[in-house]
N, CA, C and O atoms as a MOPAC input file, in Angstrom:
PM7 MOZYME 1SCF
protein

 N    153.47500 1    74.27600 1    74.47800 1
 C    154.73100 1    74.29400 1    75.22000 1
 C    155.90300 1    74.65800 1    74.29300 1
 O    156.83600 1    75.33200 1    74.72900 1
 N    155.86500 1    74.15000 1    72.80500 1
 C    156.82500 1    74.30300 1    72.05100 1
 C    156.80400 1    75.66000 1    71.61700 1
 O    157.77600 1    76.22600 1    71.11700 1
 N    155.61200 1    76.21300 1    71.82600 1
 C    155.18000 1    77.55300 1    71.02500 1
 C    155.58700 1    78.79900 1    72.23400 1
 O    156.18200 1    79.83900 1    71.95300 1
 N    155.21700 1    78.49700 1    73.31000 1
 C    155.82900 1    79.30400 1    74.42500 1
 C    157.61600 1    79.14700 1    74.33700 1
 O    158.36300 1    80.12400 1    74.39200 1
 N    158.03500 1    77.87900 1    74.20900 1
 C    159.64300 1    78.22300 1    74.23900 1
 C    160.41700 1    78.98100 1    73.12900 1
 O    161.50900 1    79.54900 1    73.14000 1
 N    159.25600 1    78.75100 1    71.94100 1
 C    160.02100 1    79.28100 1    70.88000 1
 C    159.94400 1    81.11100 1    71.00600 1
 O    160.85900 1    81.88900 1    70.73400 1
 N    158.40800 1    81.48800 1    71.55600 1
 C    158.19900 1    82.62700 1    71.50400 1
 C    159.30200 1    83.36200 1    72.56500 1
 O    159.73300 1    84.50700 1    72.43000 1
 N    159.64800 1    82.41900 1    73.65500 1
 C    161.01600 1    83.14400 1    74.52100 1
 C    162.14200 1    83.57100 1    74.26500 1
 O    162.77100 1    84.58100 1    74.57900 1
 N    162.38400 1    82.46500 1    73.49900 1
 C    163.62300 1    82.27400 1    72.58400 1
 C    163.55100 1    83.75700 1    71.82200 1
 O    163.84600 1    84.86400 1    72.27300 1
 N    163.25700 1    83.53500 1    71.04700 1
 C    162.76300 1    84.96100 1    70.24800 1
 C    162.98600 1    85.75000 1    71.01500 1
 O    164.12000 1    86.18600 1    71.21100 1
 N    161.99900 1    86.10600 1    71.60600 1
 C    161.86200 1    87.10900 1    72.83300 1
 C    163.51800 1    87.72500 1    73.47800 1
 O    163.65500 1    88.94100 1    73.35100 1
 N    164.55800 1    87.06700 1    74.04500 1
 C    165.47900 1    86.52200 1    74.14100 1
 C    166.71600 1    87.10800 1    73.27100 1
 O    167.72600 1    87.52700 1    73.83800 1
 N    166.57700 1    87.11300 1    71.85300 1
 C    167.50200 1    87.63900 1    71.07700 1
 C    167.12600 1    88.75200 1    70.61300 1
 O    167.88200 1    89.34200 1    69.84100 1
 N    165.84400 1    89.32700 1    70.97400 1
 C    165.05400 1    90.58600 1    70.46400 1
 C    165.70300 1    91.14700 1    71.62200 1
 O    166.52100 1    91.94100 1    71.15700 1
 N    165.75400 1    91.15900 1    72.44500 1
 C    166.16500 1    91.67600 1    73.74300 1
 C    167.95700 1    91.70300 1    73.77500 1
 O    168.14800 1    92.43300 1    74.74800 1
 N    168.97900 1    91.41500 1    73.38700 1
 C    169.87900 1    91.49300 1    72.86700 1
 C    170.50400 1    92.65900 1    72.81500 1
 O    171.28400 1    93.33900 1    73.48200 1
 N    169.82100 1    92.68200 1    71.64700 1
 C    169.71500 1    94.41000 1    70.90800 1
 C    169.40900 1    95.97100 1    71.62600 1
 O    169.74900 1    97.00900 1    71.06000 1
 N    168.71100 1    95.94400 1    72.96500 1
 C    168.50300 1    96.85300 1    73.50700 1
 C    169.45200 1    97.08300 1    74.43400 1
 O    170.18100 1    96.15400 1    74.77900 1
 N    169.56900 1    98.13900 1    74.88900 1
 C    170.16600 1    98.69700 1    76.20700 1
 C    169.63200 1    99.79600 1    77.25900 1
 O    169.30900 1   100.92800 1    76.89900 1
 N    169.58200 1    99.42900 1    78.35600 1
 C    169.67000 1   100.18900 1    79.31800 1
 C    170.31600 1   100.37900 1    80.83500 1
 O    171.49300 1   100.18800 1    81.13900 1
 N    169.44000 1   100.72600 1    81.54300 1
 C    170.07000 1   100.34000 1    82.98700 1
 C    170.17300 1    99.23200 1    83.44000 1
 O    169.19800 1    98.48500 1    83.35100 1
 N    171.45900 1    98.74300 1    84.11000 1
 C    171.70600 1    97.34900 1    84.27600 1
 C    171.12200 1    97.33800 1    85.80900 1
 O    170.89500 1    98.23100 1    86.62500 1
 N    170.98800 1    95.93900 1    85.82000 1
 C    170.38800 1    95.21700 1    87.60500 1
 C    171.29500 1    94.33100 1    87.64300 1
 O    171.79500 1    93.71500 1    86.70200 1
 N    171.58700 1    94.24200 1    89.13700 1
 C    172.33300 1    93.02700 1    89.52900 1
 C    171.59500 1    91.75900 1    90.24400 1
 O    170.79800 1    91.86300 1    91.17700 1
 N    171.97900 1    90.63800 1    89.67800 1
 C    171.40500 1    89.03400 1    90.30200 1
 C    172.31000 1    88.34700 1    90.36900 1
 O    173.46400 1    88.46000 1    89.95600 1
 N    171.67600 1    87.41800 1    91.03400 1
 C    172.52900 1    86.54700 1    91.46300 1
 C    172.07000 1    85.61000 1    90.31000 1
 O    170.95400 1    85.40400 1    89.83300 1
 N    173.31800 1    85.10400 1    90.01400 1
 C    173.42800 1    83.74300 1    88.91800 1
 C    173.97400 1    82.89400 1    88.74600 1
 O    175.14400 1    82.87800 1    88.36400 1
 N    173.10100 1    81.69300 1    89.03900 1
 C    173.89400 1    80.14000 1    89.87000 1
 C    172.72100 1    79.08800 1    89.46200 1
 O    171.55100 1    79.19200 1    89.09300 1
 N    173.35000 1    78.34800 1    89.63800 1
 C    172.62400 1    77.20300 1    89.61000 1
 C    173.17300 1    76.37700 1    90.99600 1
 O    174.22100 1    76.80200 1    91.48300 1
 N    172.59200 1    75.35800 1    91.57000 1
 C    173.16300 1    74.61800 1    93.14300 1
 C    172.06400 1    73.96000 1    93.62600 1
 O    170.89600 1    74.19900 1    93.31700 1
 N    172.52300 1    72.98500 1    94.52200 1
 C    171.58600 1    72.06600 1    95.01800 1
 C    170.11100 1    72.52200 1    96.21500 1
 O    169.14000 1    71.85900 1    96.57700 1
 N    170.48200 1    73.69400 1    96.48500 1
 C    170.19600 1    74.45100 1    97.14000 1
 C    170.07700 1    75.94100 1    97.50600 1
 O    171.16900 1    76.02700 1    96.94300 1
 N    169.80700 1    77.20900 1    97.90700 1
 C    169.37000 1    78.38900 1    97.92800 1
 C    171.20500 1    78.42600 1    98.32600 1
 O    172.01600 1    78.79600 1    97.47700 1
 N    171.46400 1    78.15200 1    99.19100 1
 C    172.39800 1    78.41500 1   100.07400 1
 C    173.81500 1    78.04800 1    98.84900 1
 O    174.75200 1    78.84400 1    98.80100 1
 N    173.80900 1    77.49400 1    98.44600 1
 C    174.92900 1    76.53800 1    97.42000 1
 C    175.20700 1    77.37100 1    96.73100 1
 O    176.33700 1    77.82500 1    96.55300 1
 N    173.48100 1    77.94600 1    95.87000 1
 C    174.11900 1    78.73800 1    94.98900 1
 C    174.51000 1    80.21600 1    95.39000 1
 O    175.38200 1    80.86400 1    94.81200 1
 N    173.76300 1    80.65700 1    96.43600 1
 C    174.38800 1    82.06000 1    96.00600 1
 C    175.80600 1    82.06000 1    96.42600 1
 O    176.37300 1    83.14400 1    96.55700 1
 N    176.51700 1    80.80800 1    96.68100 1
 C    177.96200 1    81.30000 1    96.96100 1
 C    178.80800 1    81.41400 1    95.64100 1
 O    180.00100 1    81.65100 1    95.45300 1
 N    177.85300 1    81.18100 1    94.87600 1
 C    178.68400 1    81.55900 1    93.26000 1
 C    178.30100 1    83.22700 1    93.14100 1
 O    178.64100 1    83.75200 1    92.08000 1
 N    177.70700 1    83.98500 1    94.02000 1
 C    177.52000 1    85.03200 1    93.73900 1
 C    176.67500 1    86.07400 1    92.78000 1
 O    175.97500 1    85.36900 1    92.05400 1
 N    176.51300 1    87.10700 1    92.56000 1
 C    175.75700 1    87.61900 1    92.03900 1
 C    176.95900 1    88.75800 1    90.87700 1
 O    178.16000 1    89.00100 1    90.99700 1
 N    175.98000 1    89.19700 1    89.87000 1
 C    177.06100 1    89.97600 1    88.97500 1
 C    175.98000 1    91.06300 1    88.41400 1
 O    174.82600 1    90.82300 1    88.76800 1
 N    176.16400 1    92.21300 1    87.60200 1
 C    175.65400 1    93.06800 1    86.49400 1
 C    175.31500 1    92.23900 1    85.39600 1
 O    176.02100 1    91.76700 1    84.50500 1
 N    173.81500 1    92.13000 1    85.68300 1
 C    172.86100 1    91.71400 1    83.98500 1
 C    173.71600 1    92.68800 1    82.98100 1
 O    174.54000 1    93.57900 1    83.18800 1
 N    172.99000 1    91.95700 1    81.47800 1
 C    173.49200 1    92.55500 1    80.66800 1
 C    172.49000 1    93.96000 1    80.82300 1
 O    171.74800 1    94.22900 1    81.76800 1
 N    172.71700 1    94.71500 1    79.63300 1
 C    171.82000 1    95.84200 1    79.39700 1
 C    170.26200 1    95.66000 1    79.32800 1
 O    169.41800 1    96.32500 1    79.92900 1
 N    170.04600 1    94.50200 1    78.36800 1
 C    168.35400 1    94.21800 1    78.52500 1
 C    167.69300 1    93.78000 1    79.50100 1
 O    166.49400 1    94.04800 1    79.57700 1
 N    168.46900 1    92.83400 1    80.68300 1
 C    167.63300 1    92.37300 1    81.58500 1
 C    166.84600 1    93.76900 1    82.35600 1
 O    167.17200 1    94.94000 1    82.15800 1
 N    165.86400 1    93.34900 1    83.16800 1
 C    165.13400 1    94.51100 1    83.72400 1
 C    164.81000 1    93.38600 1    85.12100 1
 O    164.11800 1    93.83700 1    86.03400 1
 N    165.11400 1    92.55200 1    85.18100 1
 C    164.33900 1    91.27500 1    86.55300 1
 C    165.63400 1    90.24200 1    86.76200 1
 O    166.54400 1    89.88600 1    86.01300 1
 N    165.26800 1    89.92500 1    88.18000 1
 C    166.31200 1    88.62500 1    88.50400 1
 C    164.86300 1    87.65900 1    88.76200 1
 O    163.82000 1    87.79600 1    89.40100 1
 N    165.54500 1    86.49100 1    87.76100 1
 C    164.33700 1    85.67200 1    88.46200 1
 C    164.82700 1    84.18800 1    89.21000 1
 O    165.88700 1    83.78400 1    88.73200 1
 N    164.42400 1    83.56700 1    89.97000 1
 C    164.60100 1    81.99500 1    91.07600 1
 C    163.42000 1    81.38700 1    90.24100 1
 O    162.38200 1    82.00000 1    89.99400 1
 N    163.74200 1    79.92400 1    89.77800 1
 C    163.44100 1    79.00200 1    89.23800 1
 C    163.52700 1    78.17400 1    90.23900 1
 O    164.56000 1    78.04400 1    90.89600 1
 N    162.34200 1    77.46700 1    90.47700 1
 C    162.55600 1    76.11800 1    91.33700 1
 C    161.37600 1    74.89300 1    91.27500 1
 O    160.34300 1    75.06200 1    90.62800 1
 N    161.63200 1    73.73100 1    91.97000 1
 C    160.69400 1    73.35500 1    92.08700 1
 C    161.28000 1    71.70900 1    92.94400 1
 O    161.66600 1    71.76400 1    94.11200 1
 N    161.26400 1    70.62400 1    92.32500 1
 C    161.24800 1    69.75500 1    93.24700 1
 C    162.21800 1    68.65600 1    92.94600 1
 O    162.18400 1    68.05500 1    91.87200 1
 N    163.30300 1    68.32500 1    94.13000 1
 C    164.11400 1    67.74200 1    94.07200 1
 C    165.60000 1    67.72600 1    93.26600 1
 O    166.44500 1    66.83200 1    93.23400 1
 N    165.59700 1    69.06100 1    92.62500 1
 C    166.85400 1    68.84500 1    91.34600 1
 C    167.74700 1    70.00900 1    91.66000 1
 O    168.70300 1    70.10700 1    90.89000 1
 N    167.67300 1    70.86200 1    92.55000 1
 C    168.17700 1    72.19500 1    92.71600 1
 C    167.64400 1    73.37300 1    92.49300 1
 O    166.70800 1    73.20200 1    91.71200 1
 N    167.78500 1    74.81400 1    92.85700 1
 C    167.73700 1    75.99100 1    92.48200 1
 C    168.54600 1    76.82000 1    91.12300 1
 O    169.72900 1    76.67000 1    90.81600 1
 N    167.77100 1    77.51300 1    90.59100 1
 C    168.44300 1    78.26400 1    88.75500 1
 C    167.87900 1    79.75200 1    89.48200 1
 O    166.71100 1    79.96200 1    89.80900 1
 N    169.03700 1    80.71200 1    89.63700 1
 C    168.90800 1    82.11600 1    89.42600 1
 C    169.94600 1    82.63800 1    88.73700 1
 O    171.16600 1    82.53300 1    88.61600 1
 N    168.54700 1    83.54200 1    88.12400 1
 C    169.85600 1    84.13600 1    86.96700 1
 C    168.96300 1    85.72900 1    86.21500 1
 O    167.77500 1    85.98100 1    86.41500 1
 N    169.65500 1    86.35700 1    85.60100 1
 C    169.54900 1    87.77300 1    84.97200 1
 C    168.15700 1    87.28200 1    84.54100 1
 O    168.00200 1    86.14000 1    84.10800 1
 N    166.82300 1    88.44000 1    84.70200 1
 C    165.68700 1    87.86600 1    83.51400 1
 C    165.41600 1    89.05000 1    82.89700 1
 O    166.29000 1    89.91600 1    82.90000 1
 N    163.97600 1    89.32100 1    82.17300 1
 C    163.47800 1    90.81700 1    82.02600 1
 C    161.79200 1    90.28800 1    82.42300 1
 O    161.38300 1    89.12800 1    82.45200 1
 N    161.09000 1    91.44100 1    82.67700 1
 C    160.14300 1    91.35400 1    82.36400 1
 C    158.64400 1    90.48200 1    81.61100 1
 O    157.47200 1    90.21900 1    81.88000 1
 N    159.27500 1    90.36700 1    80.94200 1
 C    158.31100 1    89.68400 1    79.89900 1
 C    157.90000 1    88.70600 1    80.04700 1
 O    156.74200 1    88.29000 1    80.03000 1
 N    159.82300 1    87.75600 1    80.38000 1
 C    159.39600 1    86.34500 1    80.25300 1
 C    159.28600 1    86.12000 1    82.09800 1
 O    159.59800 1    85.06700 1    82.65500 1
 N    158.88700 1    87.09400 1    82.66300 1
 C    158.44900 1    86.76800 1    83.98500 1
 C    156.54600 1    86.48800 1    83.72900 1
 O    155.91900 1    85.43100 1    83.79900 1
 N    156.06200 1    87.86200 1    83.43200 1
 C    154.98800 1    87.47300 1    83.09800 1
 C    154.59500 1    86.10100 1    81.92400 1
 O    153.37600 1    85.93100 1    81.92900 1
 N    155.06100 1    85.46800 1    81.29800 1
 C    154.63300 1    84.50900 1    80.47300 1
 C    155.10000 1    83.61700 1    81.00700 1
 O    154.48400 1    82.57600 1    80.77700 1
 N    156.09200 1    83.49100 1    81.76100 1
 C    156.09100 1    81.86100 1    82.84700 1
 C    155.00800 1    82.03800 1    84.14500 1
 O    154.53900 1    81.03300 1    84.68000 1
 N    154.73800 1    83.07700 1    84.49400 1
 C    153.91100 1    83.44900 1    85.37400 1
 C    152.22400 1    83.05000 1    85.04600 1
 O    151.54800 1    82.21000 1    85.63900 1
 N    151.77900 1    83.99900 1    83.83700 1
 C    150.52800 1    83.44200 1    83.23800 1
 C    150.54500 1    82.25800 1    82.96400 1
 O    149.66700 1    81.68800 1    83.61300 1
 N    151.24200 1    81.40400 1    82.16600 1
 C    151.21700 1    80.39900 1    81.18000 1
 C    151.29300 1    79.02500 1    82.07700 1
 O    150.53900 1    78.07800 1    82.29700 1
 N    152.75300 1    79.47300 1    82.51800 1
 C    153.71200 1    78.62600 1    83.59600 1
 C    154.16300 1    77.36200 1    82.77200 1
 O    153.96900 1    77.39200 1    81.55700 1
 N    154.84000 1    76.08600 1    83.42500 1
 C    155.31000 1    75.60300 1    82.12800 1
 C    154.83700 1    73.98900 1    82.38000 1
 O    155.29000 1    72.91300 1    81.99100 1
 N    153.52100 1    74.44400 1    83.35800 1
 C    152.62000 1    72.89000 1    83.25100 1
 C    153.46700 1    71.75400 1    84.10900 1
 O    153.15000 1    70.56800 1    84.01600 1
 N    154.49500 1    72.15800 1    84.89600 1
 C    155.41300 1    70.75200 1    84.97400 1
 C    154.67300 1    70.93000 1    86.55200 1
 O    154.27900 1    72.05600 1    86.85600 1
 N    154.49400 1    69.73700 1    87.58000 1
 C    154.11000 1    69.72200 1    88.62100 1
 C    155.15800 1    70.30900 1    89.50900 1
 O    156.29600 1    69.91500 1    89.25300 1
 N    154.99300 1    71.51100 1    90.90100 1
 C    156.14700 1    71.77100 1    91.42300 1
 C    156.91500 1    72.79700 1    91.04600 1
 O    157.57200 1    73.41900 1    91.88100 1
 N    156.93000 1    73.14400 1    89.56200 1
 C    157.82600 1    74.42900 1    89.32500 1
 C    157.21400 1    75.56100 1    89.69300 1
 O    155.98900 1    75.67100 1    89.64100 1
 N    158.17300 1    76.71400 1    90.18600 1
 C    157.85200 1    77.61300 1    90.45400 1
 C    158.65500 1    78.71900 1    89.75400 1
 O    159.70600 1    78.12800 1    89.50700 1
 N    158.84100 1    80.42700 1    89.11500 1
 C    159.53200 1    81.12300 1    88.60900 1
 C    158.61800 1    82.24200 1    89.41000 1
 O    157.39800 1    82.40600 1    89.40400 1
 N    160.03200 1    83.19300 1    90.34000 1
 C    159.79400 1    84.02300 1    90.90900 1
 C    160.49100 1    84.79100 1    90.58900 1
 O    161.63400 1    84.34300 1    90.67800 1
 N    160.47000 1    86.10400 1    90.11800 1
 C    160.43100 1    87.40000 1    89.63500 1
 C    160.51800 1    88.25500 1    90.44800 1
 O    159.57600 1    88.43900 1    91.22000 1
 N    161.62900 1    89.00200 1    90.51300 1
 C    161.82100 1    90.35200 1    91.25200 1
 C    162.76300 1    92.04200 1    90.52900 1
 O    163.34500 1    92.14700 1    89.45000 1
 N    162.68600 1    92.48000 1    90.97500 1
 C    163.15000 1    93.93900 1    90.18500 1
 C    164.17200 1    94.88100 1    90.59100 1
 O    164.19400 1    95.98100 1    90.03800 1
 N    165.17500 1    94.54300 1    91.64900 1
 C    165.49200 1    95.39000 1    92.20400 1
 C    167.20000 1    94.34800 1    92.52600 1
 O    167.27700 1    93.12400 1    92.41300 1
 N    168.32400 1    95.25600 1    92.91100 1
 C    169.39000 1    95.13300 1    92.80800 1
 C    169.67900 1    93.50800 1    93.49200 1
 O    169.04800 1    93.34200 1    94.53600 1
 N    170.44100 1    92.43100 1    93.10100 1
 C    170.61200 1    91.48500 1    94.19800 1
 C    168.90000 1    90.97000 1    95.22500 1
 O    168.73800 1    90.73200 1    96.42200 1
 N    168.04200 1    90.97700 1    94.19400 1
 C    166.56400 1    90.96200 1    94.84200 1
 C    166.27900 1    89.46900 1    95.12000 1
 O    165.36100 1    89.21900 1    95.90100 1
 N    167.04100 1    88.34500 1    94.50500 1
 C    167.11300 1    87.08400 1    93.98400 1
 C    167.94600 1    86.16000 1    95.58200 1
 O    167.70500 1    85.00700 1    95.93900 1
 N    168.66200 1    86.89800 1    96.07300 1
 C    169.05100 1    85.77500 1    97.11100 1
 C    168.85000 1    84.79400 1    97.76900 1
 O    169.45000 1    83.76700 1    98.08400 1
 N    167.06400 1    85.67600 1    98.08500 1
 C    166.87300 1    84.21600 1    98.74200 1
 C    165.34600 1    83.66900 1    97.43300 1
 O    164.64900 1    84.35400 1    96.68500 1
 N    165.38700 1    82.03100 1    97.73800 1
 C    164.38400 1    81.36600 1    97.06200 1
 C    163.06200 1    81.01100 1    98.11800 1
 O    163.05400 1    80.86300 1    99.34000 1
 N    161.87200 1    80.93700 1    97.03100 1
 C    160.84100 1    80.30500 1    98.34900 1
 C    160.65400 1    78.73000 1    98.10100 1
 O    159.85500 1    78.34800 1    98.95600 1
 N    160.96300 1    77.89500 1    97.47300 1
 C    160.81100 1    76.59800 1    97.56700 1
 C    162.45200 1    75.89100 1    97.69500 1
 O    163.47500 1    76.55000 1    97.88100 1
 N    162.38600 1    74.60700 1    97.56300 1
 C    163.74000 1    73.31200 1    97.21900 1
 C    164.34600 1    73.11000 1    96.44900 1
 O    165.57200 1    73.06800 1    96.55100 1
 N    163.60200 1    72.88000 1    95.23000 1
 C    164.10900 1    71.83000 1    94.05600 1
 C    163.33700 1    72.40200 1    92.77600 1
 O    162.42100 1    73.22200 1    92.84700 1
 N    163.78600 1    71.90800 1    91.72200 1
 C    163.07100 1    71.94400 1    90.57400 1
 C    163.38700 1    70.48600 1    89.82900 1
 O    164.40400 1    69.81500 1    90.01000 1
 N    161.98500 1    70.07000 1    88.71700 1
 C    162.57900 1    68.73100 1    88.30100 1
 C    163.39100 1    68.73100 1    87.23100 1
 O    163.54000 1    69.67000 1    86.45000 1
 N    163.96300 1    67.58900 1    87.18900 1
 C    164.96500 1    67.77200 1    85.97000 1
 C    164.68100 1    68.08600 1    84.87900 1
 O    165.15100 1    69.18900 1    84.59800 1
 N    163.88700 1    67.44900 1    83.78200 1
 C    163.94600 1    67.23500 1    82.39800 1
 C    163.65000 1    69.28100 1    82.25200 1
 O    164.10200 1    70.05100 1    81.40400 1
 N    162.70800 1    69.58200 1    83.49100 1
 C    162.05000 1    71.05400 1    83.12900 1
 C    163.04600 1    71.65700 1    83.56300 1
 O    163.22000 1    72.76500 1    83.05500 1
 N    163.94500 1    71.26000 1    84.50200 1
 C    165.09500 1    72.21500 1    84.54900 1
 C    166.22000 1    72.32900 1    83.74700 1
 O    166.99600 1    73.28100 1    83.82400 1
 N    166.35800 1    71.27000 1    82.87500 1
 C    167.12100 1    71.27900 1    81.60800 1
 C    166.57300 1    72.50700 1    80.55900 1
 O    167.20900 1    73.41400 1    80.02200 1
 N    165.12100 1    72.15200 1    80.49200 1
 C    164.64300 1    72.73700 1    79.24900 1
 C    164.44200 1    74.42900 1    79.55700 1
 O    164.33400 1    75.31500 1    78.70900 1
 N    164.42700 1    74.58700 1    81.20600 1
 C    164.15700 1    76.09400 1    81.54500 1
 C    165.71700 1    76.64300 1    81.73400 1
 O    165.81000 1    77.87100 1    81.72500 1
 N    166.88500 1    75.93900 1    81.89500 1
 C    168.19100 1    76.31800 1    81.77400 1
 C    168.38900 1    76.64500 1    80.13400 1
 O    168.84200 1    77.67000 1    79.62400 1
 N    168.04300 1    75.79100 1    79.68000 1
 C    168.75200 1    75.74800 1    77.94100 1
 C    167.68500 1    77.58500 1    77.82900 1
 O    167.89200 1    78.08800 1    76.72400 1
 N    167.08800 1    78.14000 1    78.38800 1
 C    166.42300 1    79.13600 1    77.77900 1
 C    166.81900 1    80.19800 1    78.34500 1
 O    167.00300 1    81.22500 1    77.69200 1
 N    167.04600 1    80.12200 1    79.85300 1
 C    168.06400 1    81.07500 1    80.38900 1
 C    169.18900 1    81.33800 1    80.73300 1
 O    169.55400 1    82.17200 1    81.56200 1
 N    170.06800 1    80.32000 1    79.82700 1
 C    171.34700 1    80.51700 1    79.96800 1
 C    171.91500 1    81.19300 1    78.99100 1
 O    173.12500 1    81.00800 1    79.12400 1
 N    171.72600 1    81.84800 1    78.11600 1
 C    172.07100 1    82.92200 1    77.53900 1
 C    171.99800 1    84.07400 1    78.18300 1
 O    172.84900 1    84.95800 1    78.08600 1
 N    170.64800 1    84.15400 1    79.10400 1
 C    171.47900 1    85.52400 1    80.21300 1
 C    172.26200 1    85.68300 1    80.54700 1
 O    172.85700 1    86.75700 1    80.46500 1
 N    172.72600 1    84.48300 1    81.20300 1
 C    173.44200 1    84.55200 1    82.35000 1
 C    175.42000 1    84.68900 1    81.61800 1
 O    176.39200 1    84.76000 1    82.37100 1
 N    175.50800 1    84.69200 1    80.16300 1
 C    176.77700 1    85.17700 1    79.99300 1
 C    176.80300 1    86.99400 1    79.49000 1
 O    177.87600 1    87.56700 1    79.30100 1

């Protein structure tokens, strides 16, 4: 688990450095699907390539700018917590709507602290 966050992390500031075509997501955090997207959606930076919805049970919804990569490695790996879910999409504002409720806390702390550097 420590070895997957670190490899994101990484992942993360390697990605930094690149540029290309930007995507737009929505990027919020809220108690709900509905909550957040009224914070709206904006232009990823240059590296993102994915918007991804984080969720799972009881704590709120996390969408925000992703890329690729770390879609597939929360996807394969996933992050073991009961309930979470990370859904991945590719295309402009693709993120609006979510398919579950909630996500739990401690994992939504630890999956915020990793994607909140997208999201500025």
């Amino acid at each position: 688990s420590y070895l997957i966050l670190s490899y994101l992390i990484l992942m993360a500031i390697a990605l930094c450095f690149l540029s290309g075509e930007t995507i737009r997501c929505y990027t919020c955090m809220g108690s709900n699907n509905d909550d957040c997207n009224r914070q709206g959606s904006k232009a990823c930076p240059g590296y993102s390539d994915a918007c991804a919805v984080v969720v799972g049970h009881d704590s709120g919804v996390m969408k925000s700018c992703s890329y690729k990569s770390f879609c597939s490695q929360a996807n394969s790996q996933g992050y073991r917590a009961p309930g979470v879910r990370v859904h991945c999409c590719y295309s402009n504002d693709c993120n609006v709507t979510s398919f579950a409720n909630q996500l739990p806390g401690l994992t939504y702390l630890l999956l915020f602290s990793f994607i909140f550097p997208l999201l500025l």
